[in-house]
C-alpha distance (Angstrom), angle and dihedral (degrees) to the residues before:
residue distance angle dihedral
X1 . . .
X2 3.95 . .
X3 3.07 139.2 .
X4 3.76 137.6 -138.3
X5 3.66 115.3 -143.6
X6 3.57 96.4 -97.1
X7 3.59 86.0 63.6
X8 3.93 98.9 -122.8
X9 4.19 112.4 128.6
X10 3.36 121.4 -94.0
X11 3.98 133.9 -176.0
X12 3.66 112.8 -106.0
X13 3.71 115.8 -66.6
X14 3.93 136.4 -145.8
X15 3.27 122.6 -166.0
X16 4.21 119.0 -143.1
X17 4.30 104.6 -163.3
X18 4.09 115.7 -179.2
X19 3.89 143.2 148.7
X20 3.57 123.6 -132.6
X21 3.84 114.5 -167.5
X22 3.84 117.0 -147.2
X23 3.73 110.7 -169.1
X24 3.65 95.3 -154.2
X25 4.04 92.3 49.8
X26 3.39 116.8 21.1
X27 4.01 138.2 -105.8
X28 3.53 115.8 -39.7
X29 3.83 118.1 -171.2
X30 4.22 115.2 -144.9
X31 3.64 127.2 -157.5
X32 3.68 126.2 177.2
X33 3.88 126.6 -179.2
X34 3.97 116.9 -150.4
X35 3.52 139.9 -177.6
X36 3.61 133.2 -127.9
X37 3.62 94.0 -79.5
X38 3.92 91.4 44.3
X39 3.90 97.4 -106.7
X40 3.57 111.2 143.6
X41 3.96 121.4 -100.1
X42 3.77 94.9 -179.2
X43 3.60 149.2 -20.1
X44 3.60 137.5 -151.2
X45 3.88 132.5 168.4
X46 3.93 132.9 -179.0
X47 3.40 131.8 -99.2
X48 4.31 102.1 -112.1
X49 3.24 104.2 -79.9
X50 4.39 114.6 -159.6
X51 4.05 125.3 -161.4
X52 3.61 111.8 -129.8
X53 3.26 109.4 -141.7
X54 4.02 89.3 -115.5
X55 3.38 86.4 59.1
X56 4.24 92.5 55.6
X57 4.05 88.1 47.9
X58 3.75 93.5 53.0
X59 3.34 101.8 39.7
X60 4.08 94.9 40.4
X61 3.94 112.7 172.0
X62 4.23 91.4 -7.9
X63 4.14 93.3 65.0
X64 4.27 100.2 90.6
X65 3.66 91.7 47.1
X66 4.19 92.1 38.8
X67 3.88 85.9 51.8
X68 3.47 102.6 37.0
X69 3.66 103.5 47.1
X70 3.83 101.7 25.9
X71 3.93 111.8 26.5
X72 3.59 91.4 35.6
X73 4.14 116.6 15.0
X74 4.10 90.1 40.2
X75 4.24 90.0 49.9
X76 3.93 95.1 42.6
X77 3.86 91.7 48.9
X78 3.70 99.9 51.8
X79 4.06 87.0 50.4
X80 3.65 86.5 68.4
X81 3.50 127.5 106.4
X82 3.69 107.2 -169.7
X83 3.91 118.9 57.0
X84 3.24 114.7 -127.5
X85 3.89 136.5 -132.5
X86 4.02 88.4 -131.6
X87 3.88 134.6 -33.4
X88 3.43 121.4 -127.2
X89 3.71 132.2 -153.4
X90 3.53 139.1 -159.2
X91 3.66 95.8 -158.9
X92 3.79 125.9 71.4
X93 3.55 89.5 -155.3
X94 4.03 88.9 58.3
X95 4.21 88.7 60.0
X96 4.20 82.1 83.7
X97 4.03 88.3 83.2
X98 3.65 90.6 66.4
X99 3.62 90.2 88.5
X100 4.35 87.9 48.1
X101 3.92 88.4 64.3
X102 4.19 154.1 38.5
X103 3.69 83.8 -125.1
X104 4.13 127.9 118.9
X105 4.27 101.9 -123.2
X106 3.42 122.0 -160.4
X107 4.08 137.0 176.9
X108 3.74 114.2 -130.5
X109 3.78 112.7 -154.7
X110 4.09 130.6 177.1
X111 3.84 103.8 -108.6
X112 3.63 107.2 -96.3
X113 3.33 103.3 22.2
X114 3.72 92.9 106.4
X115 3.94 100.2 -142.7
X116 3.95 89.8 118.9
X117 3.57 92.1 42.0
X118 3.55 94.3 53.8
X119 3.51 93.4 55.2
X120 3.32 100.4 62.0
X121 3.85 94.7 -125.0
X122 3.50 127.6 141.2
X123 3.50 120.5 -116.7
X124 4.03 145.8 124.6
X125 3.49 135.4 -117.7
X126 3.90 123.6 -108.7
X127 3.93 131.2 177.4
X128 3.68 94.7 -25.3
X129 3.63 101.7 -39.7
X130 3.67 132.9 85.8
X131 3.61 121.7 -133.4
X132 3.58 130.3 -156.4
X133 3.93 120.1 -175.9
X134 3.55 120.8 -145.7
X135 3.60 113.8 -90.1
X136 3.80 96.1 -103.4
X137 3.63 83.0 49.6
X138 3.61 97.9 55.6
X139 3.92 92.2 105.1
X140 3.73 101.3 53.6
X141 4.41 88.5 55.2
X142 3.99 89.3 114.5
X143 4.09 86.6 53.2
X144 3.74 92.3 47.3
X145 3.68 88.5 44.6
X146 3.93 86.0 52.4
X147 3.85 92.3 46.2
X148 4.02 96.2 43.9
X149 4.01 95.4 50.4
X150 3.85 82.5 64.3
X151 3.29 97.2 49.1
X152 3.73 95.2 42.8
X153 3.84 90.8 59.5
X154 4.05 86.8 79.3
X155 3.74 107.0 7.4
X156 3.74 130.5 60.2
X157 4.12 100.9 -141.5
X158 4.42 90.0 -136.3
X159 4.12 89.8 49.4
X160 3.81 92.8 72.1
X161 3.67 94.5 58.3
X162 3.92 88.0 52.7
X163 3.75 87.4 60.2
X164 3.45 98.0 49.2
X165 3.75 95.8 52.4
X166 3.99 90.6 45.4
X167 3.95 87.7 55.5
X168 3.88 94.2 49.5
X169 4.30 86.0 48.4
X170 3.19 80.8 47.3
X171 3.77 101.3 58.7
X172 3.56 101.5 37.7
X173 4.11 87.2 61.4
X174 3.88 85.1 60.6
């Protein structure tokens, strides 16, 4: 069983870490912690945050992934209060905060839609996504298997991301 880090029990947790880019704002970076039956343990989403264009000169081709998994990914993760079993991304961009934390990162991808494939990551399919573990996580794919079928009884792993992105719309209206 896991722990949060206040030390009290919790049910096993999944963590569901994405980007949603509004034109008009900014990025804002979404991550939503469920429970085996996909309620919601917590959420927590960025303030906008806007390139400058200095920014997308010095960081050239590197920016995404610096934003996504280190501005963004690395700040929403340490808000969280419950540790996760794994955190899963639907952005391969948003793998680059695996080196930010302790915890397993993996991309979830519809099967077939070739975004795993195509980069060259491991991975296997589930339900009707593919997953592909960070590199570093490679080794612990039969755990993650293990951890996902449970999940996957009562959550479909692209859903998540859905809710995220209707809770950021749903903010900016207000």
């Amino acid at each position: 069983m896991e722990q949060n880090r206040s030390e009290q029990p919790v049910e096993a947790a999944f963590g569901f870490l994405t980007v949603v880019d509004a034109p008009s704002h900014g990025l804002f970076g979404g991550y939503l912690l469920v429970d085996l039956a996909g309620r919601p343990l917590e959420f927590h989403c960025t303030a906008p945050v806007k390139v400058s264009r200095a920014q997308q000169i010095l960081y050239g081709a590197t920016l995404q992934s610096h934003l996504h998994g280190r501005q963004i990914g690395a700040a929403l993760l340490a808000e969280g209060t419950v540790t996760p079993e794994l955190v899963l991304t639907d952005l391969e961009s948003m793998l680059h905060v695996r080196p930010h934390t302790a915890l397993p990162v993996a991309l979830v991808t519809r099967a077939g839609a070739g975004a795993a494939a195509g980069s060259g990551a491991a991975g296997f399919a589930i339900g009707d996504v593919s997953i592909s573990p960070h590199a570093s996580d490679a080794g612990l794919e039969p755990l993650l298997r293990e951890k996902l079928e449970s999940l996957l009884a009562a959550v479909d792993l692209s859903e998540p991301f859905e809710r995220i992105r209707a809770a950021i719309e749903e903010a900016q209206r207000h």
